[in-house]
Every structure is written in structure tokens, then in C-alpha cells.
C-alpha positions as CSV (number, residue, x, y, z in Angstrom):
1,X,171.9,10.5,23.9
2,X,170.7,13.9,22.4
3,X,166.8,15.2,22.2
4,X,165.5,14.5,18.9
5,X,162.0,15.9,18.8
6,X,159.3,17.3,20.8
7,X,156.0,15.6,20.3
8,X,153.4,16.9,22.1
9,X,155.4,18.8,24.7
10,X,157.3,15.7,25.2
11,X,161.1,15.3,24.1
12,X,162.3,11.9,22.9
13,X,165.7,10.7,22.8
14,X,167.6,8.6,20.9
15,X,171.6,7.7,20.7
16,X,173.3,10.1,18.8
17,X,174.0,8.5,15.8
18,X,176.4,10.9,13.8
19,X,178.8,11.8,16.1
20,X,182.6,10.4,15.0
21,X,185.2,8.5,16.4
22,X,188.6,10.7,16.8
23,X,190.7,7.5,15.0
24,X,194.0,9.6,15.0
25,X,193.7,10.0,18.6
26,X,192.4,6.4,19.6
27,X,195.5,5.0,17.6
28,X,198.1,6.8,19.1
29,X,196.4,5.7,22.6
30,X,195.9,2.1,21.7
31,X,199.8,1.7,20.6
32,X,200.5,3.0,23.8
33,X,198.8,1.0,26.1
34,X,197.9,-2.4,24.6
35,X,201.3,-3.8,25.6
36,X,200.3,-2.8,29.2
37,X,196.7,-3.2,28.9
38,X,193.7,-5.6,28.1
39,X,191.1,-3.9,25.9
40,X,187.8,-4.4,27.9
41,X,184.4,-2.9,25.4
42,X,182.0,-2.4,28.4
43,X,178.4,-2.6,26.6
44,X,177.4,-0.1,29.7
45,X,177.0,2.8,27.5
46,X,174.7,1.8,25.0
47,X,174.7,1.4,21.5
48,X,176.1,4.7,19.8
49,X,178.7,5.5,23.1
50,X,182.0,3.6,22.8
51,X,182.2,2.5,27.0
52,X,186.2,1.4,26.5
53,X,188.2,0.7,29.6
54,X,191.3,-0.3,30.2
55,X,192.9,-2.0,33.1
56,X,195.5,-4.1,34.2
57,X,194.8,-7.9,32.9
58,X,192.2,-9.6,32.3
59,X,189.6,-11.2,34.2
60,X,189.3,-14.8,32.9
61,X,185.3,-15.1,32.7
62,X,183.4,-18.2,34.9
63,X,184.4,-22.1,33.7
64,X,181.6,-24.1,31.9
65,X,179.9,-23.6,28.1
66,X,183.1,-20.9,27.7
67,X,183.8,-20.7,24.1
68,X,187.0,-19.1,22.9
69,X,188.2,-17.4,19.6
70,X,191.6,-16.7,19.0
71,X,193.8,-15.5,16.2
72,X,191.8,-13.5,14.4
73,X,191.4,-9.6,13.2
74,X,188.9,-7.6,15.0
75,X,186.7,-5.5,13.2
76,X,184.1,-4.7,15.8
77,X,181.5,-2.9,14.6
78,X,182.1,-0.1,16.5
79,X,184.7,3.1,16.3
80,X,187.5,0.9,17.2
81,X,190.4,0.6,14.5
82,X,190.4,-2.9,14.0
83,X,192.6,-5.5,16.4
84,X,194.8,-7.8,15.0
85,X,195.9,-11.3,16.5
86,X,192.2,-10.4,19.2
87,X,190.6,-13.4,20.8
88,X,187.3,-13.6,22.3
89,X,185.2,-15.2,25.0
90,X,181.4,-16.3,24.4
91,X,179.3,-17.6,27.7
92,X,175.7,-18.5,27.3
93,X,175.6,-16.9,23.9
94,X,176.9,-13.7,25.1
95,X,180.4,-12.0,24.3
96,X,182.2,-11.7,28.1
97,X,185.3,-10.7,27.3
98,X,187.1,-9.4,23.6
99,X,190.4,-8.1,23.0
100,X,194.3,-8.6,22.0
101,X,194.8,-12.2,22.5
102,X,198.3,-11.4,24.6
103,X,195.7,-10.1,27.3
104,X,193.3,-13.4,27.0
105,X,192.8,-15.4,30.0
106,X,191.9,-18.9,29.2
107,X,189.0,-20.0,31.1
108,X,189.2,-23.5,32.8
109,X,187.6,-26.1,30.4
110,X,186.6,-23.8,27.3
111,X,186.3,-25.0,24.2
112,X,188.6,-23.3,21.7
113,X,188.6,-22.8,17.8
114,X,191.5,-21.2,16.1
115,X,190.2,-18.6,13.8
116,X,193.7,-19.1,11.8
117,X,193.7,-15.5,10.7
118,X,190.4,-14.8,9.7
119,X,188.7,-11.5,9.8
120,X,185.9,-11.6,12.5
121,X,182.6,-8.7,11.8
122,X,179.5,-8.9,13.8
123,X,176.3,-10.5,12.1
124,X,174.8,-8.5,9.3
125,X,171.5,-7.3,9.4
126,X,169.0,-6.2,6.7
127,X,166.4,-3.5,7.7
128,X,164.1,-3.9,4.6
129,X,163.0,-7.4,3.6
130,X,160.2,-9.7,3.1
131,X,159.4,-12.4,4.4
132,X,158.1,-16.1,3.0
133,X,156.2,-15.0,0.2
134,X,158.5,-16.5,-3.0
135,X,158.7,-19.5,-4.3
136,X,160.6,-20.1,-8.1
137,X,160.5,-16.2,-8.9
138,X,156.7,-16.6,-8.1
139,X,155.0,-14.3,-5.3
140,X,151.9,-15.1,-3.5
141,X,150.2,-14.7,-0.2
142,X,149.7,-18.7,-0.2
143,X,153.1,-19.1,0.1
144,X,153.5,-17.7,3.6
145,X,153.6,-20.3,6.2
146,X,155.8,-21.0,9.3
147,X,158.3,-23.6,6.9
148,X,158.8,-20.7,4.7
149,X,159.4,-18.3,7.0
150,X,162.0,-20.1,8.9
151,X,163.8,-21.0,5.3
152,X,164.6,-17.6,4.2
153,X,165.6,-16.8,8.2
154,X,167.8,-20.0,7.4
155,X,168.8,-19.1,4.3
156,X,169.8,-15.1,6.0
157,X,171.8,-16.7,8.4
158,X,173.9,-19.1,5.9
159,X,174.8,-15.3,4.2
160,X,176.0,-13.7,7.3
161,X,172.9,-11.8,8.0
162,X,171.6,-12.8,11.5
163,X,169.2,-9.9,12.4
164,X,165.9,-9.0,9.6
165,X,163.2,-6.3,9.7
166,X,160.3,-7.8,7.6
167,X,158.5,-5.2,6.1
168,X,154.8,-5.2,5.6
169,X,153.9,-8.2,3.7
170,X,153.7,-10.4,6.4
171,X,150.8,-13.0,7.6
172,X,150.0,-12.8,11.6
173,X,151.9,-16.3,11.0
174,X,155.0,-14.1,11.8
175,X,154.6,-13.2,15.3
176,X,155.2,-16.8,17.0
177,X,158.1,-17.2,15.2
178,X,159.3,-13.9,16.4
179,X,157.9,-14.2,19.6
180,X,159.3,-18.4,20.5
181,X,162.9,-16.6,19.3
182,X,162.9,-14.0,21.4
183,X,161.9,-16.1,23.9
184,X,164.7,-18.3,23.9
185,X,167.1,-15.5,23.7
186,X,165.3,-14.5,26.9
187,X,165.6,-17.8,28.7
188,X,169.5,-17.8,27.8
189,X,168.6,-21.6,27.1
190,X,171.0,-24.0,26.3
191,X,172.8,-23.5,22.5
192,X,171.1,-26.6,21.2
193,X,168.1,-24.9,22.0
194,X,169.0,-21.3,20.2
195,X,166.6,-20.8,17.1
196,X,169.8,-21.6,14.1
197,X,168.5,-18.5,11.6
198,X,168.3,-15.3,11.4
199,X,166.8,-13.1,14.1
200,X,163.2,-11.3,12.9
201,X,161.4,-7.9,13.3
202,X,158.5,-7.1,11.5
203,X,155.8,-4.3,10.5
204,X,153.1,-6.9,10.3
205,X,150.6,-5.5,7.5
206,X,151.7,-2.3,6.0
207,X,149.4,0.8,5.7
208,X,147.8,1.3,1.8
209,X,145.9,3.5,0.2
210,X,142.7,2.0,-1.1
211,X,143.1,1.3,-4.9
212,X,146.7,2.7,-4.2
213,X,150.1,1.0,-4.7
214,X,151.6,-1.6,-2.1
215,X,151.1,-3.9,-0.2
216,X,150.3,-7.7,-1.2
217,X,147.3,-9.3,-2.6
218,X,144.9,-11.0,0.2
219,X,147.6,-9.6,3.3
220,X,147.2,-5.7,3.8
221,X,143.5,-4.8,4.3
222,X,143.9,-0.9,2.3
223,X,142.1,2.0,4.3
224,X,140.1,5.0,2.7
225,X,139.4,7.6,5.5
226,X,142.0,8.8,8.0
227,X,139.2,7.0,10.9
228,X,140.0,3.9,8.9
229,X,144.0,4.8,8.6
230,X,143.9,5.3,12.8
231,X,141.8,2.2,13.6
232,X,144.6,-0.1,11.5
233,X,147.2,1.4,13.3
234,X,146.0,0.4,16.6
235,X,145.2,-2.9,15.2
236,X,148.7,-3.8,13.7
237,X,150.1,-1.9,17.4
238,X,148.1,-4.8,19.6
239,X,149.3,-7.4,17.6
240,X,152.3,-6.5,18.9
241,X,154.3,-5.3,15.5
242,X,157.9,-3.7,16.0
243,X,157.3,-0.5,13.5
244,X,154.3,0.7,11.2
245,X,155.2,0.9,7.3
246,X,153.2,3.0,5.1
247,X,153.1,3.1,1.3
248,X,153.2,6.7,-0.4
249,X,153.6,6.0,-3.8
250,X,151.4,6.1,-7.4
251,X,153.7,3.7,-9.3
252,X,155.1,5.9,-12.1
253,X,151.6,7.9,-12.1
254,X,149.6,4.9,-12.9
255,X,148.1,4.7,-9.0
256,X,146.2,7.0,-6.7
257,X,148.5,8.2,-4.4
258,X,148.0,7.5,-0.2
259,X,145.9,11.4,0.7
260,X,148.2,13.3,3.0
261,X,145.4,13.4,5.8
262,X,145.4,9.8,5.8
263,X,149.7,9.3,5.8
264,X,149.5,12.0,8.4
265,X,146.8,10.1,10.6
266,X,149.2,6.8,10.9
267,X,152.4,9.0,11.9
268,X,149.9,10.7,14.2
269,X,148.1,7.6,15.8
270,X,151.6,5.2,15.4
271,X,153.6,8.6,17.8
272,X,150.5,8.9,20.3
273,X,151.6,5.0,21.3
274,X,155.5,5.6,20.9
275,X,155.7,3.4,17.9
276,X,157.8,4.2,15.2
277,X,156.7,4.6,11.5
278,X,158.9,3.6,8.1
279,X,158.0,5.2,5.0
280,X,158.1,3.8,1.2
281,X,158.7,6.8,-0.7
282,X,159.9,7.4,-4.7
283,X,158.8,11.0,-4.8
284,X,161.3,13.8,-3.6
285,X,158.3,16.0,-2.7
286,X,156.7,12.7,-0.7
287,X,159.8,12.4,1.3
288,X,159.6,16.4,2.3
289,X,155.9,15.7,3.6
290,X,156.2,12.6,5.2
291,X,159.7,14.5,7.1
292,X,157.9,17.5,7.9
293,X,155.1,14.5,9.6
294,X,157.8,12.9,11.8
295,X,158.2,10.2,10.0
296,X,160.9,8.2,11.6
297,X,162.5,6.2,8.8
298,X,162.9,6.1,4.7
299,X,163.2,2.6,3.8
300,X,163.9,3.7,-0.1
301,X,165.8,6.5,-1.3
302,X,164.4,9.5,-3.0
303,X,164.5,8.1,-6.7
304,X,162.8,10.9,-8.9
305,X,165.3,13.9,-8.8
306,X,168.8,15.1,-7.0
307,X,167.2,15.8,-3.1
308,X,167.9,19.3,-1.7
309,X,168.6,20.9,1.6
310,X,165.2,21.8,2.6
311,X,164.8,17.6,2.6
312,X,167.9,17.5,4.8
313,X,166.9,20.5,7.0
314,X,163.9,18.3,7.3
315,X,165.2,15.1,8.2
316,X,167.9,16.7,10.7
317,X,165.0,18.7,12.5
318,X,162.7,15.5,13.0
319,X,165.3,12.7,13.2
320,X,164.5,11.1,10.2
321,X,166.6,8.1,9.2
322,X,167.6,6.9,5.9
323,X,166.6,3.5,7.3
324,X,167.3,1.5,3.9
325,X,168.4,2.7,0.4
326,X,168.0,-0.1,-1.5
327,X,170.2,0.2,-4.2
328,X,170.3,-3.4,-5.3
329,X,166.7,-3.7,-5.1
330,X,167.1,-0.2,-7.7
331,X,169.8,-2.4,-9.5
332,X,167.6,-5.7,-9.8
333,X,164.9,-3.7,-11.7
334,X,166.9,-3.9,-15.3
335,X,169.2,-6.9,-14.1
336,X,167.4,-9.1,-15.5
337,X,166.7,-7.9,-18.8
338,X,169.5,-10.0,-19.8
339,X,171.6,-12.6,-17.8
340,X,172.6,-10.8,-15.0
341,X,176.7,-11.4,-13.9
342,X,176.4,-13.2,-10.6
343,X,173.8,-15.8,-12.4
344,X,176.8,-17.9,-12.7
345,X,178.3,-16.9,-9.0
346,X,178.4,-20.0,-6.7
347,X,177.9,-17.7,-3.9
348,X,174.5,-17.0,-5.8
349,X,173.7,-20.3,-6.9
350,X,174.0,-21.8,-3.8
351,X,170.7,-19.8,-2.0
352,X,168.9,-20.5,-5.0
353,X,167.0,-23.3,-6.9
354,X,167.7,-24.6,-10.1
355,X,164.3,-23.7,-11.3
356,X,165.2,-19.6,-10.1
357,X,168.6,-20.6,-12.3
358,X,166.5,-21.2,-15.3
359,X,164.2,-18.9,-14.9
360,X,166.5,-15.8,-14.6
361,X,169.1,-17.5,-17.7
362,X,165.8,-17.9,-19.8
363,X,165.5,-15.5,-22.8
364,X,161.6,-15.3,-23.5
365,X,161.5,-13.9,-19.4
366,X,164.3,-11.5,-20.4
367,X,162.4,-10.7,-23.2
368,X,159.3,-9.8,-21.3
369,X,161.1,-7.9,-18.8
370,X,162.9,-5.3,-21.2
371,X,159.4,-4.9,-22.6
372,X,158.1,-3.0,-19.6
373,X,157.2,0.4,-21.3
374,X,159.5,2.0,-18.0
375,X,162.3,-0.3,-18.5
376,X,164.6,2.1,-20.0
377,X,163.7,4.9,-16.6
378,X,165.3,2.2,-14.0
379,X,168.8,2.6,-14.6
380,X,168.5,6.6,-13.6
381,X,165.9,6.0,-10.8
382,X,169.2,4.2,-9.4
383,X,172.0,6.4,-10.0
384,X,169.5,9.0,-8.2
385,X,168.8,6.9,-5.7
386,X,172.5,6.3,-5.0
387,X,173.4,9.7,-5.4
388,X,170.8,11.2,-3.2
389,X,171.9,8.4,-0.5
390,X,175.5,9.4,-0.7
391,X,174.5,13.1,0.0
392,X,172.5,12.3,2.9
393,X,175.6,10.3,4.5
394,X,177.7,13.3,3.3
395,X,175.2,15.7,5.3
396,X,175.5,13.7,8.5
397,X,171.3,11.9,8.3
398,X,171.6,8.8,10.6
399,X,171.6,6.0,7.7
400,X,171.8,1.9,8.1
401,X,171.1,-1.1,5.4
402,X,168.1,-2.4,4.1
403,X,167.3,-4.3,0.4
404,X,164.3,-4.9,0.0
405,X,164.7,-8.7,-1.2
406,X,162.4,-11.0,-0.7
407,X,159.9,-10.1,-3.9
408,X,160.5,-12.1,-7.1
409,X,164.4,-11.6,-8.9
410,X,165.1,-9.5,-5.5
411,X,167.0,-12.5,-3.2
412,X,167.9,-13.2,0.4
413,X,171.5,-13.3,1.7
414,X,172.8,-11.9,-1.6
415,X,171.3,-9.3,-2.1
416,X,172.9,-8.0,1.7
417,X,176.2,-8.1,0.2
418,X,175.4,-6.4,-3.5
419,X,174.2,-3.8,-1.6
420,X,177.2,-3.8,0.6
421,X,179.4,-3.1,-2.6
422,X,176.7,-1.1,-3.7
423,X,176.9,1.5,-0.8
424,X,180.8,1.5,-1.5
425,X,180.2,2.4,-5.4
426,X,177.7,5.4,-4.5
427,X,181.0,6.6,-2.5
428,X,180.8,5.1,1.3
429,X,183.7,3.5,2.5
430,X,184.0,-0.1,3.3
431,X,183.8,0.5,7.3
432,X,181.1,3.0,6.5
433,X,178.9,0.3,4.5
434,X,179.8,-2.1,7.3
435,X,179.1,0.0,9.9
436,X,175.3,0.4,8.3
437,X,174.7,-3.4,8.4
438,X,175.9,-3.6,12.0
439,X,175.8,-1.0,14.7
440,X,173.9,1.4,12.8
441,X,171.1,-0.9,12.3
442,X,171.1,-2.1,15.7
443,X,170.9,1.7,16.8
444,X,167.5,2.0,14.8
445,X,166.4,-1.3,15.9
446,X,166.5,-0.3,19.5
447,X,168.8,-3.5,20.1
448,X,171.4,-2.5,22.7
449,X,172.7,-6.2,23.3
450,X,173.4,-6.5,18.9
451,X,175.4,-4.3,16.3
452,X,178.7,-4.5,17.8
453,X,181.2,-7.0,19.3
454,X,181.7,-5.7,23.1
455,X,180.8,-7.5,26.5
456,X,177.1,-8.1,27.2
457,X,176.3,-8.3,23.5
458,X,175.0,-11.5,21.6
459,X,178.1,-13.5,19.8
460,X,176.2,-12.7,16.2
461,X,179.1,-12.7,14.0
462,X,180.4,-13.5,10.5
463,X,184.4,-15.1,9.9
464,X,185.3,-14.1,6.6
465,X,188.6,-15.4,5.0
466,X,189.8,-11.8,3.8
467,X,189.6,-8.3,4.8
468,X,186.4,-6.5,4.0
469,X,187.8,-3.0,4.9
470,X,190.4,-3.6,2.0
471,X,187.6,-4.5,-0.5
472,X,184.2,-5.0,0.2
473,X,183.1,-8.0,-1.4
474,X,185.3,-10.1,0.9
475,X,182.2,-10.1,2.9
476,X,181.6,-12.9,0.7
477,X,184.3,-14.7,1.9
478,X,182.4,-16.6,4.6
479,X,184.2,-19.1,6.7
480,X,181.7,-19.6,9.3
481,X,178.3,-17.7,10.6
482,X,177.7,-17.7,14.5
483,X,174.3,-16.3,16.3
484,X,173.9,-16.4,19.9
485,X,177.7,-18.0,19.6
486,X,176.6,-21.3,18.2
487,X,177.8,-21.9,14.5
488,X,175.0,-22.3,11.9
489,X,175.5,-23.3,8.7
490,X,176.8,-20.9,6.1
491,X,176.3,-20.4,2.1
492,X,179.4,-21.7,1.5
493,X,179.2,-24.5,3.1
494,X,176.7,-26.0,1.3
495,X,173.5,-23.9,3.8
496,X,171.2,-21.9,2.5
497,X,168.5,-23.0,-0.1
């Protein structure tokens, strides 16, 4: 844990999310001792601190619902080179013991699965979407209900991604589904009883500027003072919401822009209460305001111009994370100005009606689409925005993965594993885009028991038929999707929409 900002005389800490693994160092150790040793991840130093020991054996963990993996590559999620032939232990949901399989101690009456070689990563998670508003390329506040809701959680899950931060279009709807899951996950009830989707966060109703851009139509109530900006603050805090999103944007100058007196009022009122706040940002010069703010989070990349140091300086100081790039939501904005490639992808098609499939292929839409008068600005806005990413990595900002999908042509499951190879093309490597969707985002979600595949944690996890460190869209190559350790359907076979 380091000290990341003093707020009002008070310091706040936070894991320290940029320091680096000596890999040269842990190898040479590892070849050393795993003939002699069990690997044993101890989950007692927190997300962010690798708490490794290594003794003599094994314990074999208690007898009853004992599920284990075996043969199967590693790839943890943490700073750990990856181990080959591992097995694992899940009890009650939770991992209880991970490491070479030599070292495994069967417990009495477990259930086994042979992995039969596969390549093992913990559950993805996506730290921009929305929730439950789509239907057929369609978006509309009418649309969000508890049964649509739970299908794009269902139809996360089928693509690997177990854990979601909705972002700011959601209905109050959202808070007993968040609240029954959690409460299972409490009650370490019985598997059958273990929601089967994705687990959810959410920013409730987002902060907008009145006449401004964001926001959804009949959802987010804009504000107009800083009085007003303060008062929905503390609303959207006692309903209970896990971050506050604010919109500080004038759509290509064709918007009034959110006053900085009233952005400054929600990072103000949202820090008084300990809550975190997530900006939407295009602007280089927004992003420098809302960092000199506190702001906690970007959940876009600067999209305007190249960023500069002062912006990092900035973000460094205050302990501003690059929450989400979204570089396939940048990507999707001239996709579909003709048929876009993975239109014929059965690992698209598959989470996706026929009607979206027509729609998308259809010409006259295409048509429409490349007639936006901006059309031709999109594909810059993204190689800026995947530059500026790559230089905030370079400089060391605390980053994780987020895609904004949910929105009409921007889609669920998917679009987790574009921007996967996305983050690779800006210049990431595959751990490092891996290592976003996982620990990284468990480290900004506050989720000490997710991220990673140690002892204690939840058994969220993806089996993928091919290594995804050797090339990243093998993430696609889903063999099976566990939360909580029980197996829920996956895209490919035959789950999602």
C-alpha cells in the first residue's frame, strides 16, 4: 500500500498498482524449488502484493463439495510466470489450494475434471459497460428491466467476462440484482444456488449537465447549479451506487459543456463520503481539469490530441487511473460504415440475434452511418486514443479494461476480447492486456477476493484451448467459463444470446 492523496488533511491509500514483478529472479527461484516445494498463493496480502509461500507438501483441503482441476497451464493473473501441468482446488466456490499438480493432494471424495491441457486465466472483467438498454441495435430506457439485465450478465459470462461495472445508464432496477448476488456470494450458499452470470457494479444514474451531452433519455435527471450537482450526488450515494460517473463532454462542439464549478462539486461532495468518481472525457484539456479535481478514474482515453506530461504529472500526483480506454468502442464508430470483419465470426454471431445480423450486413444502415458529417474524424479520434493509452502504460498510470458496449453496434462479450487484441495492437503485451481485464481491474474495483487465481479468492475463471500470452485472441478459444467454481454456459457452446 503507498499514500495516494491527501484530501482534506487526510491520506488515502490504495495498493500500489505499478510496481513490477522481478520475472528473471522469480524463475530462477521457481526452477529451483518446485521439485522440492508446493506453490501455495496466500491471498493474505491483498490484491497488488504477491503473498507466495513455499513449504514442504501440501495440505490436502477439507472432503466434501471439493472440486479439482488438473492438467492445465496456469496463467494466474498475478506476477507469476505461468505454471505448466498446475491443478487446482475449489471449496464452496473459493480457490483453497493452486499449484504444480506433482504437489496436489487429492482430497477425499472430490470431484475431478481433466483440463486435458488447456490454458486456465481468471474471469475477465469489463470496467465500462451498460447495462439492459438494447434490443435489435435499438436503445431505450423501456428496455431496462430485471430479464434484460440478467441476459447481458448471462450473455458476459458465456464470453469469459464474470465481473461488470455498469456505467451510468442504469434504472434503480439494478440494485436488487446487485444486491441478491452479492448476497449469495455472502451466504457461501450452495453452487445450485450461485447467480450463473456475470457479477455487477454500477454508477446508478450518471452526473449531466443540463442540455449537455450524456446520459440516457427518461434515466439521468441533468443538474444546472453546483447545489443541484451536490444534492444528486448524495442521492445516487444512498441508493447505495459503487462509483459516481460524470459526463464532461460537448459532442464535437455541438453541446454545452458540464461548467467546471459544477464537475468540481460532484468530485468534491462524491470525496467528502469516500466514494470514488469516473470521468467521461474526449477533451485533453478536460482530462487535465478533472485530474487537477481528484478525479479517480478516466473511463475513455483522451481522443482529441497526443496527451502531455503535465496530464501525466497530473494523474501520478492524484492517483488518477486510466480506468477504461475503450478502443473498440473508438473502433465501432466507423465499423459499421461497411460490413464490419467479424459480422461473419461465429464467436460473434453467437451473442447476437439474427435481426442485429441483418441489421449490421444491411447497406441502406451503412449508408446512413458513413453519412454522419464526422464520420471521416473517427478513425483518428482512435489512433489518438490508442496512442495516448499506450503512453500512459509506458509512464507507469495505474490502467485496467473497460469498452463501453452495451449502446447500439457496441456488444457484450465481444467487444471484451476486441479490445483485448486492441490493447495488444496500441503496443501492450498480451500478459499486459490480460493483466488489465483481471487483477488490475479487481485492484480498482476494491475486490480483494477476484482478479487473480490464489487461495481465498473466488474460482472466476475462463479455460481456453490455446495460449493467450502467445497470441491474444486465443482468449476466444473458450472451452468452459466458471464463477464462483460452478461451470456456466459459454459462447461457444451454444450460451449467450
Amino acid at each position: 500500500m503507498h499514500a495516494q492523496r491527501r484530501r482534506n488533511g487526510e491520506v488515502r491509500l490504495k495498493p500500489d498498482t505499478t510496481r513490477k514483478a522481478d520475472t528473471t529472479r522469480w524463475l530462477k527461484l521457481a526452477a529451483l524449488v518446485f521439485g522440492m516445494f508446493a506453490l501455495s498463493c496466500s491471498g493474505s496480502g491483498g490484491l497488488g502484493s504477491v503473498g507466495c509461500s513455499f513449504g514442504l507438501g501440501s495440505e490436502a483441503p477439507g472432503s466434501g463439495d471439493a472440486l479439482v482441476f488438473r492438467n492445465f497451464t496456469l496463467i494466474d493473473g498475478g506476477d507469476h510466470a505461468p505454471v505448466p501441468n498446475a491443478a487446482m482446488v475449489v471449496e464452496k466456490g473459493r480457490v483453497s489450494w493452486v499449484g504444480p499438480a506433482a504437489d496436489l493432494k487429492e482430497p477425499s471424495g472430490a470431484t475431478t475434471t481433466d483440463l486435458k491441457g488447456a490454458f486456465v486465466i481468471p474471469g475477465l472483467m469489463n470496467l465500462h459497460a451498460h447495462l439492459g438498454n438494447t434490443v435489435d441495435l435499438v436503445q431505450d430506457s423501456k428496455f431496462h428491466t430485471r430479464a434484460s439485465i440478467e441476459k447481458d450478465l448471462k450473455t458476459y459470462a458465456s464470453y469469459g467476462v464474470t465481473t461488470v461495472l455498469s456505467m451510468g445508464t442504469d434504472q434503480d432496477t439494478i440494485f436488487p440484482v446487485r444486491n441478491e448476488q452479492r448476497a449469495a456470494f455472502a451466504s457461501e450458499s450452495p453452487a445450485a444456488s450461485r447467480p450463473p452470470m456475470a457479477r455487477v457494479y454500477t454508477t446508478g444514474q450518471g452526473l449531466m449537465f443540463k442540455g449537455g451531452y450524456g446520459g440516457l433519455a427518461g434515466v439521468n435527471q441533468p443538474v444546472a447549479s453546483p447545489e443541484q450537482a451536490a444534492a444528486a450526488v448524495n442521492a445516487q450515494l444512498d441508493k447505495g451506487v459503487d462509483f459516481i460517473k460524470l459526463w464532461l463532454d460537448d459532442e464535437l462542439g455541438t453541446m454545452p459543456k458540464m461548467p467546471a464549478e459544477i464537475a468540481s462539486a460532484i468530485i468534491e461532495t462524491a470525496h467528502k463520503r469516500n466514494a470514488r468518481v469516473l470521468g467521461h472525457i474526449f477533451y485533453l484539456e478536460d482530462a487535465k481539469f478533472l485530474a487537477g479535481q481528484g478525479i479517480d478514474g478516466f473511463v475513455h482515453s483522451v481522443r482529441d490530441q497526443p496527451i502531455d506530461q503535465a496530464l501525466i504529472d497530473s494523474m501520478e500526483q492524484h492517483g488518477t487511473w486510466q480506468t477504461a480506454a475503450t478502443l473498440s468502442r473508438e473502433a465501432s464508430m466507423f465499423a459499421y460504415g461497411s460490413t464490419p470483419p467479424f459480422a461473419n465470426d461465429p464467436f460473434f454471431t453467437r451473442g447476437v440475434s439474427a435481426k442485429t445480423l441483418e441489421l449490421i450486413k444491411s447497406p441502406e444502415r451503412q449508408k446512413t452511418i458513413a453519412s454522419n458529417p464526422n464520420f471521416k474524424k473517427y478513425p483518428a479520434f482512435y489512433e489518438t486514443g490508442k496512442a495516448n493509452f499506450k503512453r500512459l502504460v509506458d509512464a507507469g498510470i495505474p490502467f485496467a479494461l473497460g469498452t463501453d458496449a452495451g449502446p447500439p453496434g457496441r456488444f457484450p462479450g465481444y467487444f471484451e476480447h476486441w479490445e483485448l487484441q486492441l490493447m495488444v495492437e496500441a503496443g501492450l503485451t498480451p500478459a499486459q492486456a490480460i493483466d488489465a481485464a483481471t487483477r488490475r481491474a479487481a485492484m480498482f474495483l476494491g475486490a480483494e477476493d477476484l482478479g487473480t487465481l490464489e487461495p481465498t479468492k473466488w474460482a472466476d475463471f475462463v479455460v481456453l484451448d490455446a495460449n493467450p500470452l502467445m497470441d491474444i485472441k486465443n482468449s476466444r478459444k473458450i472451452r468452459a467459463v466458471y464463477i464462483a467454481g460452478s461451470e456456466v454456459p459459454s459462447i461457444n457452446q451454444g450460451g449467450g444470446s
